[in-house]
C-alpha positions in Angstrom: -75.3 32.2 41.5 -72.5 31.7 39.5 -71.5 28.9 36.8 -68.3 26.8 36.6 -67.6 25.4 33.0 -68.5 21.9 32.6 -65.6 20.1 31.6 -68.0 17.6 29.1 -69.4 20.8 27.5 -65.8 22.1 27.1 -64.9 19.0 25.6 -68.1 19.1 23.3 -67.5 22.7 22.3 -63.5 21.7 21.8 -64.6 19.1 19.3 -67.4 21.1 17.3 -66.3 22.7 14.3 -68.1 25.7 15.5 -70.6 27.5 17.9 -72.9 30.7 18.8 -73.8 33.2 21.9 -76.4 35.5 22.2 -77.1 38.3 24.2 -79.4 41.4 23.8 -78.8 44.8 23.5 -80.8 47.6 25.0 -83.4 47.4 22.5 -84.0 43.2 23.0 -81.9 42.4 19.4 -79.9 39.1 19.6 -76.2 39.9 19.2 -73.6 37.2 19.2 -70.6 35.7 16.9 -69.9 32.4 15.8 -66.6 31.3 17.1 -64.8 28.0 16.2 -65.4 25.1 18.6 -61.7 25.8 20.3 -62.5 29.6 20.6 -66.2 28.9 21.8 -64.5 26.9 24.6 -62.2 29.2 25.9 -64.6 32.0 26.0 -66.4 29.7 28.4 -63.8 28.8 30.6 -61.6 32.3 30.9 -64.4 34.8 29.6 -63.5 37.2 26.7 -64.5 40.8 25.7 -66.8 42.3 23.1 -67.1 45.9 21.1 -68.7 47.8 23.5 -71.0 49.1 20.3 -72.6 46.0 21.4 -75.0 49.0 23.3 -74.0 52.0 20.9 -76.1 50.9 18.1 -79.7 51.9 18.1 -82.8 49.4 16.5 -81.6 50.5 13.3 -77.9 49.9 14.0 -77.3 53.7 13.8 -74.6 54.6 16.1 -75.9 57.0 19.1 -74.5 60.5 18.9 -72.8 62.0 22.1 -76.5 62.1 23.2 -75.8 58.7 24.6 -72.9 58.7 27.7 -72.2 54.8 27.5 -70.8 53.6 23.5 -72.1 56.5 21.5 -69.9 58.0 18.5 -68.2 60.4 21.5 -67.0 57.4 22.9 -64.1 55.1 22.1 -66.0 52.1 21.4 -63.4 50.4 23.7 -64.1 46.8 24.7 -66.6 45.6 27.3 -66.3 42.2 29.5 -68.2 38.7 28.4 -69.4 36.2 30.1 -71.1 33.0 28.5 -73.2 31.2 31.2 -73.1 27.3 30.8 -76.3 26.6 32.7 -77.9 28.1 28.9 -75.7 25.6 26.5 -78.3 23.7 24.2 -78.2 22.3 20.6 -79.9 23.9 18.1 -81.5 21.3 15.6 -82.6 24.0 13.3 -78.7 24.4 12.8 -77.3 21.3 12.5 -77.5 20.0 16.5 -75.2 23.7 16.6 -74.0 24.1 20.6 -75.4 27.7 21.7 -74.8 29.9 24.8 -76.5 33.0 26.3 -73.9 35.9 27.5 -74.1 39.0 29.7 -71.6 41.5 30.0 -69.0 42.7 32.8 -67.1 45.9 33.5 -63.6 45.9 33.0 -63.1 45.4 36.8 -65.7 42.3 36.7 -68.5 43.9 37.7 -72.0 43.4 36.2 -72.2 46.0 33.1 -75.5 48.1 34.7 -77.5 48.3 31.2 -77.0 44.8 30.7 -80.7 43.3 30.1 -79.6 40.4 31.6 -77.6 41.3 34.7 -80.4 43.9 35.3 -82.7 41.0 36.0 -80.5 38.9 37.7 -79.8 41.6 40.2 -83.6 41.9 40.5 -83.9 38.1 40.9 -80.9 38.4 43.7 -83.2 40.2 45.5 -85.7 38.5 45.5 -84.0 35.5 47.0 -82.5 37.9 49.5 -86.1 38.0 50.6 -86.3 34.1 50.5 -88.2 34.0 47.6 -88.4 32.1 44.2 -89.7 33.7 41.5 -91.6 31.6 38.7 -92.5 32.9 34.9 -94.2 32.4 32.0 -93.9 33.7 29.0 -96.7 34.4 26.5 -96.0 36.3 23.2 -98.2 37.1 20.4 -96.6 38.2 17.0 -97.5 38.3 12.8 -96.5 35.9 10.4 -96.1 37.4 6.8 -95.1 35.3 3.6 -92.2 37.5 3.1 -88.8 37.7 3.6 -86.2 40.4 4.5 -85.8 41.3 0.7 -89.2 41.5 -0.3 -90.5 43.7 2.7 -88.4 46.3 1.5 -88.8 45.5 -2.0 -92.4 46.8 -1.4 -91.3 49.7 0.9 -93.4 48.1 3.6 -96.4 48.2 2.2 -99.1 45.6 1.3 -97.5 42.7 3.1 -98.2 39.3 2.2 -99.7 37.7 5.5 -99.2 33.7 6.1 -103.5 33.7 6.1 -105.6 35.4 5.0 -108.6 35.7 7.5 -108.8 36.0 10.9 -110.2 33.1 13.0 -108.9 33.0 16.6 -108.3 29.5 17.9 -108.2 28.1 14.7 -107.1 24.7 13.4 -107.7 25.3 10.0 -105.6 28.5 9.7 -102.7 27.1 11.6 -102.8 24.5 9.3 -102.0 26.8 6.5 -98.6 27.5 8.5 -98.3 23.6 9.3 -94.6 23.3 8.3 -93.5 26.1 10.3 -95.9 25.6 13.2 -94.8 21.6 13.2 -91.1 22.7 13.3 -91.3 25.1 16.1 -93.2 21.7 18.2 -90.0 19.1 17.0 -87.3 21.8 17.4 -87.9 24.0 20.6 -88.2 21.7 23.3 -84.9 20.0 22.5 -83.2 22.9 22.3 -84.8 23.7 26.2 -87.8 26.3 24.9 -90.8 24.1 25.6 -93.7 25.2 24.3 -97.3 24.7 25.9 -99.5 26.0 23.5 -99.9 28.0 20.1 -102.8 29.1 18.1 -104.2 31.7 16.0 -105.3 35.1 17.4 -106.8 38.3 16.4 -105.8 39.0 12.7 -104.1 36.8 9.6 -101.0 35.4 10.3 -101.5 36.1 13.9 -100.3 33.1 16.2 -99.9 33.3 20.1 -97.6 30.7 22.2 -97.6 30.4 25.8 -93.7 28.9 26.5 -94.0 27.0 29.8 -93.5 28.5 33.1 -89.8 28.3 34.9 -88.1 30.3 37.0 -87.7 33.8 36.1 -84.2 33.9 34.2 -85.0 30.5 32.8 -87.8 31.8 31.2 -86.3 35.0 29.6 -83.9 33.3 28.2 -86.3 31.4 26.8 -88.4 34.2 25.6 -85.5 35.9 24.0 -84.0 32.1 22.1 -87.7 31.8 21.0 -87.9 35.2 19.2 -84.4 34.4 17.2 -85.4 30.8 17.3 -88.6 31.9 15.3 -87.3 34.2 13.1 -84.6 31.4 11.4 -86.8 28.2 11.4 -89.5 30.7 9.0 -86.5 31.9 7.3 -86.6 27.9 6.1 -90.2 28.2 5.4 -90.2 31.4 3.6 -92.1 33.6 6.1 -90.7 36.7 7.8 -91.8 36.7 11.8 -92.5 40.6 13.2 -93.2 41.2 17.2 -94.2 44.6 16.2 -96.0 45.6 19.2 -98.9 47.0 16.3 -97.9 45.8 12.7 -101.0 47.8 11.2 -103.8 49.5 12.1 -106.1 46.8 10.3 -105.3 44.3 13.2 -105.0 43.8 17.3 -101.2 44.7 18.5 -98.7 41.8 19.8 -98.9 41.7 23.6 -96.0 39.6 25.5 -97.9 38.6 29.1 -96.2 37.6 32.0 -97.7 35.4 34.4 -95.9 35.3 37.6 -95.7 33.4 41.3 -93.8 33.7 44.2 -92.2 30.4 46.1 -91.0 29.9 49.5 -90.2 26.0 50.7 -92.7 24.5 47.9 -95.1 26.9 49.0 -97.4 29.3 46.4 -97.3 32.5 48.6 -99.8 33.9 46.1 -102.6 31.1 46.9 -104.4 31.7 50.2 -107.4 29.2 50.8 -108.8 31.0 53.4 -109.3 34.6 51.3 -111.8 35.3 49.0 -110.2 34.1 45.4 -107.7 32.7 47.1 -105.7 36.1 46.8 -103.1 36.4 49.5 -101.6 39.1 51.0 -98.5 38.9 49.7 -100.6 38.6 45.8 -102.3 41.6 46.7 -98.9 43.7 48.1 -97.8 42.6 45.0 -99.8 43.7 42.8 -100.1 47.1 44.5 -96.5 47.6 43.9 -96.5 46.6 40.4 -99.7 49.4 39.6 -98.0 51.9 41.8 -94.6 51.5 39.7 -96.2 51.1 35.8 -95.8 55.0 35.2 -92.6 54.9 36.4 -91.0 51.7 34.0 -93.7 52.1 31.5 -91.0 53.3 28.9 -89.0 49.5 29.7 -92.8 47.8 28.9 -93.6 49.9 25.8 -90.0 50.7 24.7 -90.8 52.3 20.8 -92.3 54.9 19.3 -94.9 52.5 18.2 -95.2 50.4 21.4 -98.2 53.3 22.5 -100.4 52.2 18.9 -101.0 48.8 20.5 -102.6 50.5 24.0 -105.8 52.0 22.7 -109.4 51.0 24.0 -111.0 48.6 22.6 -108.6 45.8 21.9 -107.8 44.1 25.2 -104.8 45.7 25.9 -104.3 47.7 29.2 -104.7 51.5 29.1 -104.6 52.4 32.7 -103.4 51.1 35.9 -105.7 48.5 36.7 -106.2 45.1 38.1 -109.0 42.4 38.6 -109.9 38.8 39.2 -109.5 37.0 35.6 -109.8 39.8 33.6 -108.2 40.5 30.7 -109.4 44.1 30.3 -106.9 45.3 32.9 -103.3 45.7 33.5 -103.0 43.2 36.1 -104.8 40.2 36.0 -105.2 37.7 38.6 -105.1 34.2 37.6 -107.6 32.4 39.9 -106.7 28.3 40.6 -105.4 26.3 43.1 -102.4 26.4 45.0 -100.4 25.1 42.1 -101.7 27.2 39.9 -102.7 30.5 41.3 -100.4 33.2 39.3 -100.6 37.2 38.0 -100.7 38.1 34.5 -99.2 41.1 33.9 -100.5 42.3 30.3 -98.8 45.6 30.2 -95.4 44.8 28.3 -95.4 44.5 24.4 -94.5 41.7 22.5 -91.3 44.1 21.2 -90.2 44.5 24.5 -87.1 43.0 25.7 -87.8 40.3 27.7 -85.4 40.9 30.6 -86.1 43.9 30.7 -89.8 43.4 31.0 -89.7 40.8 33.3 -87.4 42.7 35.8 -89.9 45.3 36.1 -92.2 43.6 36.9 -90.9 41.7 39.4 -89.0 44.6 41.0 -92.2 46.5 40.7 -94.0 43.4 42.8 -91.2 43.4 45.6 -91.4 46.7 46.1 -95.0 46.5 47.0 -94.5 43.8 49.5 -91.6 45.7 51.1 -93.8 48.7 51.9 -97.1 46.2 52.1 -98.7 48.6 49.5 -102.2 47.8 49.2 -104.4 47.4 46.0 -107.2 49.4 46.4 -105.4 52.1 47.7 -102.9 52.2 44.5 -106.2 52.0 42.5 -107.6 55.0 44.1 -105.1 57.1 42.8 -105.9 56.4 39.7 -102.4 56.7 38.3 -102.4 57.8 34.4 -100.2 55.7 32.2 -98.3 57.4 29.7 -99.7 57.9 26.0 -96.6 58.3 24.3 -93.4 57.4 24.7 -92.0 60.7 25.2 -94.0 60.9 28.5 -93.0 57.3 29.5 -89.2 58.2 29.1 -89.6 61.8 31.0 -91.8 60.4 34.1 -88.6 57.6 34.1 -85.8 60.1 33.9 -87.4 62.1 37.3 -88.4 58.8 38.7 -86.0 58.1 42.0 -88.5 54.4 41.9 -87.3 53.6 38.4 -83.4 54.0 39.2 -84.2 52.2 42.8 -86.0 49.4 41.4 -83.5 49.1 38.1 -80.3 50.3 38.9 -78.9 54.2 38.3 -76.9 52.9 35.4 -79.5 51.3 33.9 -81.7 54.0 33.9 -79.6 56.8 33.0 -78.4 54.8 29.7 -81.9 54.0 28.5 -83.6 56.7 28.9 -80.7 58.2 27.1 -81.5 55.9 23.9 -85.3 56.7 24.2 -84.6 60.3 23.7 -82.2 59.1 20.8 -85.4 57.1 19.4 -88.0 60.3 20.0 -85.4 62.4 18.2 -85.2 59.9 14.9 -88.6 59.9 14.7 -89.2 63.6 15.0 -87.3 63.7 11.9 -88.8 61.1 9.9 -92.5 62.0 7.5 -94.9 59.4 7.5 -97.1 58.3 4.8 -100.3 59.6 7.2 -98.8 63.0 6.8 -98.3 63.4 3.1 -102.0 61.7 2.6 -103.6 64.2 4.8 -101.9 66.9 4.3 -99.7 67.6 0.8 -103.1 68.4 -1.4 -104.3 71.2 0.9 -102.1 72.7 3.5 
């Protein structure tokens, strides 16, 4: 569905000295400008363009080689369409009661831009209510807190951080308390601002904090997800802490997950939540989750997008290592969420927290609608025993032969990130670590 301009949010733009967007690039990094109030507002009413290096830069801000078709150095960097979408104004109080919007991007001809995170998902979502259905998520993300800042991490070449705590105690009120300025402006500032949060604590290491941002439906909350990882980033900037959703930070600690709980909606109506079945697990839960296990070797590259996505899914720390599923446990991929039938939901615990949000969440749900389109069944997906991949090289070669991943994601899509995966395997095939010259300078 598509947004007209309020005229009271024109007017409020027209009269603010000055405003931001955001979008994400392929990799889940906030891009935007500030523009003046005036320019702000006519980008919202008549749409405006943007460097299409907006995808040609890499995490790093490298500029892809010819390696990459869409915005690499081959390219002419020519301009790409944007659109801001009013339904996502807010204020920011952390800046000043700033007006911000959340963009996507267009073809020259108008069309959605296909490795657009946020079209992707809202072609996904179209779907979906194709179908008749309404698609509900919640976002929870886990991430580090270091008392650093952007200097000082380099400063000490990355090396013997600084964390916010110093122990680990999960669900802890005296170690949040140690973060209480930060923690207490994340409570006053995101809800205004339309990010409301639910819950934070500690988790599984120092400086570790988890927050589960309230469930909305499924664009809502990746917006949210995305404005909470920017959002969290400049209010610690303030407090003198550096935020990282490294999906595994160092080897000392548990890696960040970002878990998705999800429902399905028709007329009011939890079509997850059947009374009458054992768990209350529908059928449409369990076609669901069939589709989502049968498609995670296929998309694994868009859950666990980096090189060091794969250190978070080893054994032993509660994060998923094989296509799995189960009734409230959080050992397995796929968790099912027992309650009522307001409360009845899937966690998908796959995705890390340095995934992109959009991304993440339109696999998954294109994953679950594919399983109730061809009624897939659990057990039999289970059966299979599908391996997931162990690196991301394997993740990004099973999803360049995957016809699934370019039917459940878009040809576009697919071709353009696998692209930049390769680009991100070759960078670090060039790169020596520290574990290399420890284990083998002395003696090889």
């Amino acid at each position: 569905m598509e947004h007209a301009a309020c005229p009271s949010l024109e007017q409020a733009l027209r009269a603010a000295t000055h405003a931001r967007f955001f979008t994400t690039d392929i990799d889940g990094v906030c891009r935007g400008k500030t523009h003046a109030g005036e320019k702000m507002a006519e980008l919202l009413t008549g749409g405006g363009t943007i460097a299409s290096a907006a995808f040609g830069w890499d995490i790093a801000d490298d500029l892809y080689t010819h390696t990459v078709a869409f915005a690499g150095l081959g390219t002419a960097l020519g301009e790409i369409g944007l659109r801001l979408d009013p339904a996502t104004a807010r204020q920011l109080p952390w800046d000043e009661g700033r007006w911000a919007l959340i963009g996507e991007h267009l073809l020259p001809d108008g069309s959605p831009l296909p490795m657009c995170p946020r079209q992707v998902l809202k072609r996904v979502l179209a779907q979906a209510a194709d179908m008749g259905l309404d698609v509900q998520v919640g976002v929870e993300l886990e991430w580090f807190v270091l008392r650093e800042d952007e200097r000082s991490i380099r400063a000490k070449g990355f090396r013997q951080l600084d964390t916010a705590t110093a122990s680990i105690t999960n669900y802890s009120p005296f170690r949040v308390d140690a973060v209480a300025g930060f923690v207490n402006d994340l409570f006053r500032w995101l809800p205004p601002a339309g990010i409301p949060i639910e819950t934070l604590h500690t988790e599984a290491g120092p400086g570790n904090l988890e927050v589960a941002l309230r469930y909305g439906p499924a664009l809502d909350s990746a917006d949210r997800a995305v404005l909470f990882k920017q959002a969290v980033r400049e209010i610690g900037r303030r407090h003198g802490l550096l935020s990282t959703f490294m999906a595994k930070w160092s080897p000392a600690y548990a890696g960040c997950g970002q878990h998705l709980h999800q429902s399905l909606w028709r007329d009011g109506r939890n079509l997850f939540h059947d009374a009458r079945a054992p768990h209350g697990l529908s059928d449409t839960l369990r076609h669901y989750i069939a589709g989502q296990m049968h498609a995670l070797p296929h998309l694994f590259a868009v859950y666990a997008p980096f090189i060091n996505s794969y250190k978070r899914l080893v054994d032993g720390m509660l994060a998923p290592v094989r296509a799995s599923w189960g009734i409230d446990s959080r050992h397995v991929a796929c968790r099912v969420v027992p309650g009522s039938a307001r409360s009845q939901r899937l966690e998908t615990r796959v995705p890390g927290a340095d995934a992109n949000p959009y991304l993440a969440i339109a696999a998954a749900i294109a994953s679950g609608l594919h399983g109730i389109r061809h009624r897939l069944d659990p057990e039999a997906v289970s059966a299979n025993g599908a391996a997931l991949p162990q690196t991301l090289e394997q993740a990004t070669t099973t999803m360049a032969e995957s016809a699934l991943a370019r039917e459940l994601l878009g040809e576009g899509f697919v071709e353009h990130f696998v692209q930049t995966r390769q680009w991100e395997i070759s960078r670090f095939r060039l790169a020596v670590t520290d574990w290399e010259l420890a284990r083998y300078m002395e003696l090889v």
